[in-house]
C-alpha positions as CSV (number, residue, x, y, z in Angstrom):
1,X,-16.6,18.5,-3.6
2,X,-16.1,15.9,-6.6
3,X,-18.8,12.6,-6.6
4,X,-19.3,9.7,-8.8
5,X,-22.5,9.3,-10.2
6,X,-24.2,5.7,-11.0
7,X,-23.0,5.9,-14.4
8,X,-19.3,6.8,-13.3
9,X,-19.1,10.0,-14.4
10,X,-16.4,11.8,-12.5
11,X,-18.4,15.7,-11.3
12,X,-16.3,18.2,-10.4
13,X,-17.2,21.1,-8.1
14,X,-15.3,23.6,-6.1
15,X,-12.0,22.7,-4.3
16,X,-11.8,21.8,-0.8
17,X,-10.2,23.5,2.3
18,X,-7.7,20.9,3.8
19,X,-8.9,19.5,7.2
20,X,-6.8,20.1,10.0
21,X,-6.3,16.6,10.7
22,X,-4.6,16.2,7.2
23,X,-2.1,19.0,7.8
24,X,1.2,18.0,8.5
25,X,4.6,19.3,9.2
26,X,7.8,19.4,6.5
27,X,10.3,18.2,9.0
28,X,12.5,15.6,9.7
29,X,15.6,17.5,9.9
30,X,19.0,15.6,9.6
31,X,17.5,12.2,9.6
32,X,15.4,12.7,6.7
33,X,18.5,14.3,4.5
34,X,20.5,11.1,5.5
35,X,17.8,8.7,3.9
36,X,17.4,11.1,1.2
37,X,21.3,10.9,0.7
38,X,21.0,7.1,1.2
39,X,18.4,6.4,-1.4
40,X,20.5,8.6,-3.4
41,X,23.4,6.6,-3.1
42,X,22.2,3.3,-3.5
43,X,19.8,4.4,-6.8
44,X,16.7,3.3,-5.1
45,X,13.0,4.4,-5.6
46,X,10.6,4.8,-2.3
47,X,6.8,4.7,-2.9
48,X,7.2,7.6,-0.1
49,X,8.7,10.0,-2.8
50,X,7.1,8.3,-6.2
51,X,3.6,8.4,-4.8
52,X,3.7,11.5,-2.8
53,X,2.8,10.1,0.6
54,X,1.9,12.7,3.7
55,X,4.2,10.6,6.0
56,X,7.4,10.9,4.0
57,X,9.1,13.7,6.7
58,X,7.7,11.3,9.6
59,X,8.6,7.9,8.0
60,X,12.1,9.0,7.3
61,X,12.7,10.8,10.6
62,X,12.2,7.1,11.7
63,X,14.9,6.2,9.2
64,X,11.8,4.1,7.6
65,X,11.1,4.3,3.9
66,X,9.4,1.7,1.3
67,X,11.4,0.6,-1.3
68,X,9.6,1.0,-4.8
69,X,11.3,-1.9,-6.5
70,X,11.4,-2.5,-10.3
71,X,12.2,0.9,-11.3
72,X,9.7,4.1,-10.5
73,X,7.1,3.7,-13.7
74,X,4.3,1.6,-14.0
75,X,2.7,-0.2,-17.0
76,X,-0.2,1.2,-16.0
77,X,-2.0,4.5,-15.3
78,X,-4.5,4.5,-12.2
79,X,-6.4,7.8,-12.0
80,X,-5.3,8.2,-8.3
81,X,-1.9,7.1,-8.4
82,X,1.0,9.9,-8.7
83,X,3.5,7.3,-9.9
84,X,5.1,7.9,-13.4
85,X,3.7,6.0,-15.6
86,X,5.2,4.8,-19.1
87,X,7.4,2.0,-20.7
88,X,10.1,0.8,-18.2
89,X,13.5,-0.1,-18.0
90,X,14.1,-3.7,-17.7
91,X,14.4,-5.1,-13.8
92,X,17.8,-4.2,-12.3
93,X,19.7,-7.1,-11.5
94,X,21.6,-5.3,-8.9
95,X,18.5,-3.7,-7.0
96,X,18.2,-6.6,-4.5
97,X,21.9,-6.4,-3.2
98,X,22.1,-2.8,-2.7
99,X,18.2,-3.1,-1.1
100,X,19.6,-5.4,1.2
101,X,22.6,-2.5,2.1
102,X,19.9,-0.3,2.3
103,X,17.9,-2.1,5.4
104,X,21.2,-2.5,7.2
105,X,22.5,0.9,7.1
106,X,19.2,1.7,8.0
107,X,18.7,-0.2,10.7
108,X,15.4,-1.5,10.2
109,X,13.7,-4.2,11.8
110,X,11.1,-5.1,9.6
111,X,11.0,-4.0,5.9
112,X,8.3,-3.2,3.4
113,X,8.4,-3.9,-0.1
114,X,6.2,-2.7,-3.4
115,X,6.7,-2.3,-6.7
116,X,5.1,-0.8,-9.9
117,X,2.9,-2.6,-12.0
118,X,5.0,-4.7,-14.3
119,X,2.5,-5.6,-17.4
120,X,5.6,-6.0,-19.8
121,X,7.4,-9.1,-17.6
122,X,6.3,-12.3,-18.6
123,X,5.7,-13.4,-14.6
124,X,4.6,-9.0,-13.8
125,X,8.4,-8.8,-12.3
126,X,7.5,-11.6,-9.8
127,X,11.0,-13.4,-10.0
128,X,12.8,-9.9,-9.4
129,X,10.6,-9.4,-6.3
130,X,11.4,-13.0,-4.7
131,X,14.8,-12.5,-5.6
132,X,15.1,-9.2,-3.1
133,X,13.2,-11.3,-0.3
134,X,15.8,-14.1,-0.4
135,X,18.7,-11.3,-0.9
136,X,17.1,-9.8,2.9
137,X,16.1,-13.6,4.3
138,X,19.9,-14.7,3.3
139,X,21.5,-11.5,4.3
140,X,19.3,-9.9,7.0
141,X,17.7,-12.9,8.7
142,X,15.9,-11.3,11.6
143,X,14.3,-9.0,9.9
144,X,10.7,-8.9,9.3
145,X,9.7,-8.5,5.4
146,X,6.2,-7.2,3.9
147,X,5.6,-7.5,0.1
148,X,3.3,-5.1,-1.5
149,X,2.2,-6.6,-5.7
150,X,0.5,-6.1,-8.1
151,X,-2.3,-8.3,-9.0
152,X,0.5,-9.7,-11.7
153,X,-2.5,-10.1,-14.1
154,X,-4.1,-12.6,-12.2
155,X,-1.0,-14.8,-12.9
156,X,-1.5,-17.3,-9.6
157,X,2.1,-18.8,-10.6
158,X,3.6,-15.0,-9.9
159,X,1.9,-15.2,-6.7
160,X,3.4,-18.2,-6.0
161,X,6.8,-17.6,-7.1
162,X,7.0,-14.7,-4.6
163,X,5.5,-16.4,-1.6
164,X,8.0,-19.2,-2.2
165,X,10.7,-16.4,-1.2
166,X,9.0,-16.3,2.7
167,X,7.7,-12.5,3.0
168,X,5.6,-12.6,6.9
169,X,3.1,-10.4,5.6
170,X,1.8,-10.5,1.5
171,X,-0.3,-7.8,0.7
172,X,-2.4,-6.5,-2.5
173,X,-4.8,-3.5,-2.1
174,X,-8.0,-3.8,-3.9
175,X,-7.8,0.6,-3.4
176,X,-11.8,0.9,-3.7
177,X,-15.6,-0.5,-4.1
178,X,-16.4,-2.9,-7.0
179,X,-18.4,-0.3,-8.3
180,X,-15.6,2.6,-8.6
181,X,-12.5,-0.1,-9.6
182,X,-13.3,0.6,-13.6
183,X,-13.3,4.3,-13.0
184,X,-9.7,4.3,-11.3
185,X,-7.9,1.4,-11.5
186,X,-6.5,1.2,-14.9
187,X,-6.7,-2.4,-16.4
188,X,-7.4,-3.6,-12.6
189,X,-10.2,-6.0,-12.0
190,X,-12.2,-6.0,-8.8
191,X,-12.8,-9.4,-8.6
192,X,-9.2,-10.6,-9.8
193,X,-7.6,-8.7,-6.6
194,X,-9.9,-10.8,-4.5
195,X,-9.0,-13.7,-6.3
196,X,-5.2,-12.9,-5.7
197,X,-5.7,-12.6,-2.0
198,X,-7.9,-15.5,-1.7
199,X,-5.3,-17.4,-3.3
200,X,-2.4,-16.0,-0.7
201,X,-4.9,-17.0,2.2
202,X,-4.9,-20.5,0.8
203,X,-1.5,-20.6,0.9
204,X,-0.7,-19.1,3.1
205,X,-2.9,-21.5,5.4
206,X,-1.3,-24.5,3.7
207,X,2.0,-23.6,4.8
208,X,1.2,-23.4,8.6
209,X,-0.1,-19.9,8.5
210,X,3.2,-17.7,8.5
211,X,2.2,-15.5,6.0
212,X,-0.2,-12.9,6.7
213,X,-2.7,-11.3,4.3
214,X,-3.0,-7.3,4.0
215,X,-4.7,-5.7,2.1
216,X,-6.4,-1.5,2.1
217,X,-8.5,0.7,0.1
218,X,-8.9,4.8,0.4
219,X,-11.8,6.8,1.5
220,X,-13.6,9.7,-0.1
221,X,-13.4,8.8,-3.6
222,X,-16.9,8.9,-4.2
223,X,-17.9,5.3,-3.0
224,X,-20.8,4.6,-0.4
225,X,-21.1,3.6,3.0
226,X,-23.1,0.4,2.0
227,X,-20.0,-0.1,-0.7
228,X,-17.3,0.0,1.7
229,X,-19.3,-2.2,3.9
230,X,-19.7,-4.8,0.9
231,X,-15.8,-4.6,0.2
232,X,-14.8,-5.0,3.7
233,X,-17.2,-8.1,3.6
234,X,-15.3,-9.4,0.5
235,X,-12.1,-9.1,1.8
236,X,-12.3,-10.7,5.0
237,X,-14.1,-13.4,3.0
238,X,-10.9,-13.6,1.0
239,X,-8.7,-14.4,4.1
240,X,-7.3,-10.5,4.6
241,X,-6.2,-10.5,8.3
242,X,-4.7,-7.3,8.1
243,X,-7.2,-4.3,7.2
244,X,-5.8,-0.3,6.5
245,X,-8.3,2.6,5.8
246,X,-7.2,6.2,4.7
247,X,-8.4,9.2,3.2
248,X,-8.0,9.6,-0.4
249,X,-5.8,12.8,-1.8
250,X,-5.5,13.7,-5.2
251,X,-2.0,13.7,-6.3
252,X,-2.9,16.9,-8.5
253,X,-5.9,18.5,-11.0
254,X,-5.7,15.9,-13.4
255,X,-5.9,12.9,-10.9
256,X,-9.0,11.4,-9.5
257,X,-11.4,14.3,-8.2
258,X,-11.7,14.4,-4.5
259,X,-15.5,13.4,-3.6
260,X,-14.9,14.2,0.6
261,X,-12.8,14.6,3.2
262,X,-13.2,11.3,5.6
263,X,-13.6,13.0,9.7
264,X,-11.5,10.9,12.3
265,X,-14.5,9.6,14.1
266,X,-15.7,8.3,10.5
267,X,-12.4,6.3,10.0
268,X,-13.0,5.2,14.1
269,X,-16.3,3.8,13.0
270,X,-14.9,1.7,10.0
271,X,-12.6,0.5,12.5
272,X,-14.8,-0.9,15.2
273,X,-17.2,-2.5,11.9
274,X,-14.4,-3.8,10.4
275,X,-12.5,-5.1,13.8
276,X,-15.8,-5.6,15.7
277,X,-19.1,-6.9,13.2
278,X,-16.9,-8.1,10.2
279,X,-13.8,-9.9,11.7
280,X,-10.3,-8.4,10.8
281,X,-7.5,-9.3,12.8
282,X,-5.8,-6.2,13.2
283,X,-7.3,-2.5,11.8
284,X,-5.3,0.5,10.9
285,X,-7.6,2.9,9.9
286,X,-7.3,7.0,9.7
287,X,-7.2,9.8,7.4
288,X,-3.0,9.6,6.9
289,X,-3.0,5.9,6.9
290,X,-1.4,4.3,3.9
291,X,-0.8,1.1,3.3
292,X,2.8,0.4,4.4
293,X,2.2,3.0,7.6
294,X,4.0,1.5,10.7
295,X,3.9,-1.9,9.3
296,X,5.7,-3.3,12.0
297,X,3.2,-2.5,14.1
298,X,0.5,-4.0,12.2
299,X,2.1,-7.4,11.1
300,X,2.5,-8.0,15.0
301,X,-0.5,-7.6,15.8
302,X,-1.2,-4.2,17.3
303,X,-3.2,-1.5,14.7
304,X,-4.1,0.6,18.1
305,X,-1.2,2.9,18.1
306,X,-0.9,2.8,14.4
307,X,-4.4,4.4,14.3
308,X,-4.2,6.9,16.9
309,X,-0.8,8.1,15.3
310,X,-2.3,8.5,12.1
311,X,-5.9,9.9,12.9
312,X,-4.6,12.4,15.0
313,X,-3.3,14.7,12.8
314,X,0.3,14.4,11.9
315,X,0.6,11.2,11.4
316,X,1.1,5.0,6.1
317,X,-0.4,0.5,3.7
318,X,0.0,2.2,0.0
């Protein structure tokens, strides 16, 4: 086990066995090599790949996949997050037609969207992003589209600019407490998140309510019980209606230590508090959930058979 202590000191200690609810299979077959070849073909980034997600073989069985837009490395350099990180390539102005190709060949119904952290761009990349949510409103019409940003440096105009382009679901993960935000989130702020989502809520209310607010955080990396609590309280005040729990995994050695495995019931219990005593509309919540995990699902309304996929043991939000 790995904890945080109360003056963020990272401790580590002896390596974990893997839980039997967090073992997965490497399948998939013949629909997961035709994504593969897809993604290929198109030069397009997934957040399934770049950040190492435990649903990638189920996900793409599903011919599902997230699209990582504005290239695959990020301006910054969270202490959980596998993505590269680094100087960038500028945005490519191509990305949101073949995107679009993408989701039709694919067949999907509803779409999710995220980027990396774009602290070079003057707006954080936010006129790229609205530009491949028109590019799917203008091409794919009926289907439903989830955006995943950064906090864009608490630029509200980026937020704006990108809710402008009509995503049904806007989402920004605040990833963990107050407390442990310093310790992993590089050149996040706790605070600024909830600012950002409060800010989405507003409008999001002023324009009749279409979009919905999202947002997540990961379990086990050292925070509390009375910490998770607190940030599900804070979020809900911010106008999240959408709520997704999962278990924390260090990408490798050098990452953010492990403090604990989460157990299924555990992630049950945060469900029922979240759904039941605090308020949240819909509640995905399990040790494979991540953020953009049957999205679908979610944005209409139903986290049920999200959750019991995803607790279970094979198995999604980021």
């Amino acid at each position: 086990m790995n904890s945080a202590d109360d003056h963020g000191m990272s401790t580590r200690r002896a390596p974990q066995r893997l839980p039997s609810w967090l073992r997965t299979r490497f399948d998939g077959g013949r629909a997961r090599h035709e994504v593969r070849s897809l993604l290929r073909e198109l030069h397009l980034h997934t957040v399934c790949e770049s950040a190492h997600c435990p649903n990638l073989c189920e996900c793409w069985r599903r011919h599902a996949a997230t699209f990582l837009l504005l290239g695959d490395v990020c301006t910054r350099n969270c202490r959980f997050c596998a993505v590269k990180h680094g100087v960038p390539e500028g945005p490519d102005p191509r990305e949101p037609e073949r995107v679009v190709e993408a989701v039709r060949r694919l067949g999907l119904r509803f779409v999710v969207l995220t980027c990396v952290t774009r602290d070079d761009l003057a707006d954080g990349g936010a006129a790229h992003l609205a530009s491949v949510i028109r590019a799917l409103r203008a091409g794919l019409p009926q289907t439903g589209v989830e955006i995943l940003f950064s906090d864009f440096g608490g630029r509200l105009a980026s937020v704006d600019e990108v809710l402008a382009a009509g995503p049904d679901v806007a989402n920004h993960n605040v990833e963990t407490t107050e407390r442990m935000t310093p310790l992993v989130r590089n050149r996040a702020d706790y605070r600024r998140s909830l600012q950002v989502l409060a800010h989405v809520a507003r409008q999001g209310a002023a324009g009749g309510g279409r979009i919905r607010v999202k947002s997540g955080l990961m379990l086990g990396m050292g925070e509390r019980p009375e910490e998770v609590r607190a940030t599900l309280a804070d979020l809900r005040r911010s106008g999240v209606a959408i709520l997704t729990l999962g278990q924390y995994l260090p990408p490798s050695a050098a990452h953010w230590p492990l403090d604990r495995y989460v157990s299924p019931d555990e992630f049950r219990e945060w469900e029922r508090v979240a759904r039941e005593e605090i308020g949240f509309e819909v509640v995905v919540s399990g040790p494979l959930v991540r953020s953009s995990y049957l999205a679908e699902n979610a944005a209409a309304g139903s986290g049920a058979d999200a959750a019991d996929v995803a607790g279970g043991g094979e198995g999604d939000a980021r």
